[in-house]
C-alpha positions as CSV (number, residue, x, y, z in Angstrom):
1,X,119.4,-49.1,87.4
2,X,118.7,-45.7,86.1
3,X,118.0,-42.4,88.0
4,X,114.3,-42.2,89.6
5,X,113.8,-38.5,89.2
6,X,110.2,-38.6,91.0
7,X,108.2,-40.2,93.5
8,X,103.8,-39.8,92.7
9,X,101.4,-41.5,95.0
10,X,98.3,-42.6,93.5
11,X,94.5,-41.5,94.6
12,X,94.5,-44.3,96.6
13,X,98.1,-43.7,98.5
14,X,96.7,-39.8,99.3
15,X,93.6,-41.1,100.1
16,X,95.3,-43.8,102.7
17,X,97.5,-40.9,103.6
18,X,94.6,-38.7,104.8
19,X,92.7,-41.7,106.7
20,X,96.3,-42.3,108.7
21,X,96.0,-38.5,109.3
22,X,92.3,-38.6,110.8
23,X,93.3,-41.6,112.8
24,X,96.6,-39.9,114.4
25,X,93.9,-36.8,115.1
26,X,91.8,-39.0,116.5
27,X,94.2,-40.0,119.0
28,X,96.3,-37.2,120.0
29,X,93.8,-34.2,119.5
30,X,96.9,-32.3,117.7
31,X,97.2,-31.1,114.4
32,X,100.9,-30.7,114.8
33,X,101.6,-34.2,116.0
34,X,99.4,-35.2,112.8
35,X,100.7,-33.1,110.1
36,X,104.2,-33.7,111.6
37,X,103.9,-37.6,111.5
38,X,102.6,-37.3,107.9
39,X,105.8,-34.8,106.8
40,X,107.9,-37.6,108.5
41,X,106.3,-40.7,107.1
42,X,105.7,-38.6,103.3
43,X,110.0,-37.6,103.7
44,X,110.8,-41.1,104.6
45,X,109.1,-42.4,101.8
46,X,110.6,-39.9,99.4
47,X,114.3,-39.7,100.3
48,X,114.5,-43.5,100.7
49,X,113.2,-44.4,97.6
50,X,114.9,-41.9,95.5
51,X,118.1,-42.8,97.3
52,X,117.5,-46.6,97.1
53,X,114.5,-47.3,94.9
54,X,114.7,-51.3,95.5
55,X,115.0,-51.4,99.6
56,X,111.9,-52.4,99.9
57,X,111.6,-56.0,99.9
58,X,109.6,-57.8,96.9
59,X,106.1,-58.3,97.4
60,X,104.7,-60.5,94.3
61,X,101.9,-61.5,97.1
62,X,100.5,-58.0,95.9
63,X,101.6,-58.0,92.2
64,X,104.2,-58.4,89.7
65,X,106.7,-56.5,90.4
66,X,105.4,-54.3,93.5
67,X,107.7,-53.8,96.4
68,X,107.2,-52.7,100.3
69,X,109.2,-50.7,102.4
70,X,107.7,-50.2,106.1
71,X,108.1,-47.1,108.2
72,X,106.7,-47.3,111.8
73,X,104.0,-50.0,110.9
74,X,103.0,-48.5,108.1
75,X,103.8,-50.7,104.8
76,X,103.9,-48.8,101.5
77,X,103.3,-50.9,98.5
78,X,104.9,-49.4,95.3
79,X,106.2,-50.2,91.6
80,X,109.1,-48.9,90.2
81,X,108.8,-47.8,86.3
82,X,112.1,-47.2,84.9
83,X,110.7,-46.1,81.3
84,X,109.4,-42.8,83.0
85,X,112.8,-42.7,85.9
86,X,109.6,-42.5,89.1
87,X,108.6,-44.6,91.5
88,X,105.1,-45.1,91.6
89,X,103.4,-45.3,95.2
90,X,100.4,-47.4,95.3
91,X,99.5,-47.6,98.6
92,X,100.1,-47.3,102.5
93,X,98.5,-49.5,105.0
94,X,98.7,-50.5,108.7
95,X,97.9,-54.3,109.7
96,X,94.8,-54.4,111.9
97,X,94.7,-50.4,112.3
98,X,93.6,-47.6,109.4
């Protein structure tokens, strides 16, 4: 497999990511405990999957050729697009929670 060089989340993955923001706000009533949960998830994300772009397991129930890696509950659906060396994230979700 080639180098990925970059990771981009799509409108949809920054949108999740600031709805997973509000929510942890919600909760706690901290903006550090929210914007540090969202640096940890976002670094996850990134050094994972430019260190091992394929460790998330396949996920053709979402697509041809996505993939999911999960972090603390929170699957992250993405596609990996060698012509361009990135990883492309489309999304993040929680089951039954935003």
């Amino acid at each position: 497999m080639s180098e990925i060089k970059t990771i981009i989340f799509s409108k949809r993955a920054i949108l999740r990511l600031q709805s997973i923001a509000d929510f942890i706000y919600k909760k706690s009533l901290s903006n550090e405990i929210t914007v540090n949960y969202i640096n940890r998830l976002k670094a996850y994300i990134i050094s994972m999957l430019l260190s091992f772009p394929e460790s998330g397991r396949k996920a053709d129930e979402f697509g041809k050729d996505v993939r999911k890696l999960v972090y603390q509950g929170y699957s992250v659906l993405y596609k990996i697009n060698l012509e361009k060396a990135r990883i492309e994230i489309m999304t993040i979700y929680r089951e039954n929670l935003p």
